[in-house]
C-alpha positions as CSV (number, residue, x, y, z in Angstrom):
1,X,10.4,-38.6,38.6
2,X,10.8,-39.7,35.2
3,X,7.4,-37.6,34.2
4,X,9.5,-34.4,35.8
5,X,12.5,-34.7,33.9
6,X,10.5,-34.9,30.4
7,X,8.5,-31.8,31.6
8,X,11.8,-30.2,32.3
9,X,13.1,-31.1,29.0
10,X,9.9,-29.8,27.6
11,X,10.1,-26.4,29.0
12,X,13.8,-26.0,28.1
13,X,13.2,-26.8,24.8
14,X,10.7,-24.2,24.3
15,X,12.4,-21.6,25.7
16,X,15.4,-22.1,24.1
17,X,13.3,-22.4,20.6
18,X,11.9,-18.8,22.2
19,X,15.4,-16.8,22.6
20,X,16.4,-18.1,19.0
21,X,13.8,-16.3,17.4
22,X,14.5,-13.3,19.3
23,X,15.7,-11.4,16.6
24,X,15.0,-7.6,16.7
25,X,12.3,-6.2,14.0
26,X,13.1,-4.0,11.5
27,X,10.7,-1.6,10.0
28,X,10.3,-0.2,7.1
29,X,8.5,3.1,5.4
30,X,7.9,4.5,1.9
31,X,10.0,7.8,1.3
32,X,7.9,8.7,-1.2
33,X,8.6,12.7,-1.0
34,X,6.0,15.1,-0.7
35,X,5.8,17.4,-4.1
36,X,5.4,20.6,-3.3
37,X,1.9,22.0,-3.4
38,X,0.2,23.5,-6.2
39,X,-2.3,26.6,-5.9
40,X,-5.5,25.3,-5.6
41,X,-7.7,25.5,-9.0
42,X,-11.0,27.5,-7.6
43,X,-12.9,25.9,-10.2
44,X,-11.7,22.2,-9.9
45,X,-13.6,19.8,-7.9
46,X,-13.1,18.8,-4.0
47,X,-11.8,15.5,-4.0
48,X,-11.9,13.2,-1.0
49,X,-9.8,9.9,-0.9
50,X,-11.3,7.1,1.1
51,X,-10.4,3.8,1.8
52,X,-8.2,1.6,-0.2
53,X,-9.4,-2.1,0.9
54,X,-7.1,-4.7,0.9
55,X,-7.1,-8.6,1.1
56,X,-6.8,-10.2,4.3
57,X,-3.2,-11.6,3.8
58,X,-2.2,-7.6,3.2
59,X,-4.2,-6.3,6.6
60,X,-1.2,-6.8,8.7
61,X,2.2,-4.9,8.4
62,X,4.3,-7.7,7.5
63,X,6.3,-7.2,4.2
64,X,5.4,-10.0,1.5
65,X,6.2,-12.0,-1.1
66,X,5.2,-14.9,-3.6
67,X,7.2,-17.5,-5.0
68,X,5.7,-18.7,-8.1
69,X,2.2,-18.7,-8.9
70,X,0.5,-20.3,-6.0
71,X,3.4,-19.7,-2.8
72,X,2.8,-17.0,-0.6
73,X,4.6,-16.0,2.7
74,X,5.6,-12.6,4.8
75,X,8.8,-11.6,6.5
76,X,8.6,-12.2,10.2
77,X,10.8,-9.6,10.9
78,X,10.8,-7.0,8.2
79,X,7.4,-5.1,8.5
80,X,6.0,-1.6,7.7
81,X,5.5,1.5,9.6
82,X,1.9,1.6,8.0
83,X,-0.4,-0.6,6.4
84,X,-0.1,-1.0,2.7
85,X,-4.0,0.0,2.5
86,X,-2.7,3.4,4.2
87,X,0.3,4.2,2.2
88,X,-1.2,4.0,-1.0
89,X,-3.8,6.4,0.2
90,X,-1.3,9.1,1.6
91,X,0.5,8.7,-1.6
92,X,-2.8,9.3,-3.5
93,X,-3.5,12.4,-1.5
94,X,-0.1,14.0,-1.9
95,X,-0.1,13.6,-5.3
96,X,-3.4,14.8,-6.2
97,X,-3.0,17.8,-4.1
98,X,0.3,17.9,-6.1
99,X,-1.2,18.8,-9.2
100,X,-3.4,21.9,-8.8
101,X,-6.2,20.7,-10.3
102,X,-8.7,20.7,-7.4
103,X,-10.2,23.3,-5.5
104,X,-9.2,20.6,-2.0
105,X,-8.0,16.8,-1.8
106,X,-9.0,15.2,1.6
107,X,-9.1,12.1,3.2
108,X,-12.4,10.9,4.1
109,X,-14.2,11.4,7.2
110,X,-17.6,12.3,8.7
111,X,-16.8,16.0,8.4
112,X,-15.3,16.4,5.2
113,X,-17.7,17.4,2.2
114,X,-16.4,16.7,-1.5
115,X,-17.6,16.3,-5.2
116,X,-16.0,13.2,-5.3
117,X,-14.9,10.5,-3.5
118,X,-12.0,8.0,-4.3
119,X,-11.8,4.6,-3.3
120,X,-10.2,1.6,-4.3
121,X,-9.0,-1.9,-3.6
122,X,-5.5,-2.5,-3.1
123,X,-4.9,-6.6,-4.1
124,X,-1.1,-6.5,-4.4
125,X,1.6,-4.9,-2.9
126,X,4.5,-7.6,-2.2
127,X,7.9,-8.8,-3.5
128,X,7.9,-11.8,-6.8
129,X,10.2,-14.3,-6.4
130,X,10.3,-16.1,-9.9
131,X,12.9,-15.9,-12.3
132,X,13.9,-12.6,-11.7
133,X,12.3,-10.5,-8.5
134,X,10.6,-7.8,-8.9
135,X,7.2,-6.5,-6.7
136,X,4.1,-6.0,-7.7
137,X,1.2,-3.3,-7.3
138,X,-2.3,-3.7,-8.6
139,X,-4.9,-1.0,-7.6
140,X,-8.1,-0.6,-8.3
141,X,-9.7,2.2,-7.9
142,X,-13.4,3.6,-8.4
143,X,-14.6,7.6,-8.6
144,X,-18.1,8.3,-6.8
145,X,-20.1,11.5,-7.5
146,X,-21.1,12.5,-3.8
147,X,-24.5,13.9,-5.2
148,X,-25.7,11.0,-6.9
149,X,-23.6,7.9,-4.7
150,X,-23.3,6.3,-8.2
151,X,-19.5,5.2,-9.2
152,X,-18.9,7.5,-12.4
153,X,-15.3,6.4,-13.1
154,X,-12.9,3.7,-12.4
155,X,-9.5,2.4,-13.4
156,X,-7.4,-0.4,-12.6
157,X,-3.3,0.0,-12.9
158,X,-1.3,-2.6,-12.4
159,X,2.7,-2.2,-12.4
160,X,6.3,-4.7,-11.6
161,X,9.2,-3.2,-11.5
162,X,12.8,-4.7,-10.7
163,X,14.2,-5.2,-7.4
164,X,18.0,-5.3,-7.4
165,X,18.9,-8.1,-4.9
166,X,17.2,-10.2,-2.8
167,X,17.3,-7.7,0.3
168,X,14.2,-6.5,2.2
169,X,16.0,-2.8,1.8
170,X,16.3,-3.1,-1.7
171,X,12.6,-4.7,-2.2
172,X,11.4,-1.8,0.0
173,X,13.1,0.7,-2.6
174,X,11.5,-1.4,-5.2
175,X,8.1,-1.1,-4.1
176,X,8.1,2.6,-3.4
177,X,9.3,3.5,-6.7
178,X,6.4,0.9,-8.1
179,X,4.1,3.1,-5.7
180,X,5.1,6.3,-7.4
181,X,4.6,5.0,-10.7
182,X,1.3,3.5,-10.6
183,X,0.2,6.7,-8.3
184,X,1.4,8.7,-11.2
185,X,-0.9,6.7,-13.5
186,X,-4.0,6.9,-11.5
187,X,-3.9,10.6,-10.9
188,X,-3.4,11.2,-14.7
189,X,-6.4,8.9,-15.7
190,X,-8.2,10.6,-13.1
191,X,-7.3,14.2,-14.3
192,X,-8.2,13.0,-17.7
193,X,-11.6,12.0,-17.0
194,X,-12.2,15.0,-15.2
195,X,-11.0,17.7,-17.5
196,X,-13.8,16.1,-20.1
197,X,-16.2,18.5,-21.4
């Protein structure tokens, strides 16, 4: 009898620990908006984007965040719409094709043909708790010559910017402005190496 009532307890306990964390999830997405397209330069290469690898700890769509040097966590209830691995390439390709300096920008895939190919590695994209917040994006990113398979190019930006309050929204704001910027950045080193004689 007395082994019953423990069990009981048991199970109570864990269903009540259950319904606490029933909080609803909130997602989240970059606004970035899309520029509006530029005519196609005939003469510019065709560009393909592939994949922007991330570390494990960024595979999931949790939104994170460090504290300190060496802490590390990820809201439980705040996530985005997309991986971060996927949002920097979208961004990539909108903002290439933005320019007007290639004849296409695509993403990858087994039927798209290009002069190029982009890729990259994606090792931060989360909020920085130390004495002020702020997040944090570091890309890398590499440029292959699709005739050759050998990497031509590569650059590596890596940007903070301010957050305004400690508020998943306002980190969320914070990060996609840090997005734009460090797309900005890539897409003119890019262009740059490019437009070399």
């Amino acid at each position: 009898m007395r082994a019953i009532s423990i069990c009981a307890i048991a199970v109570l306990g864990l269903l009540d620990t259950g319904c606490l964390d029933s909080r609803p999830i909130h997602y989240y997405t970059l606004q970035t908006p899309p520029a509006p397209p530029a005519p196609a330069a005939p003469s510019g290469p065709a560009l393909l984007v592939g994949n922007i690898s991330v570390p494990l700890e960024l595979q999931d769509d949790r939104i994170h965040f460090r504290i300190g040097s060496n802490e590390v966590g990820a809201y439980q209830f705040h996530r985005w719409i997309d991986r971060p691995g996927t949002m920097v390439s979208e961004s990539l390709v909108r903002a290439l094709r933005a320019s007007g300096k290639y004849r296409s920008v695509m993403e990858a895939s087994s039927a798209a043909a290009g002069d190029y190919i982009l890729r990259g590695r994606l090792n931060e994209f989360d909020e920085v708790d130390r004495e002020t917040i702020q997040t944090s994006i570091w890309l890398q990113v590499d440029l292959v010559d699709m005739k050759t398979r050998q990497v031509v190019w590569g650059d590596l930006v890596r940007h903070q910017e301010p957050v305004e309050s400690k508020s998943v929204p306002d980190v969320v704001a914070s990060l996609d402005r840090n997005l734009q910027t460090v797309t900005k950045e890539t897409v003119a080193a890019l262009s740059r190496y490019l437009a070399r004689p």
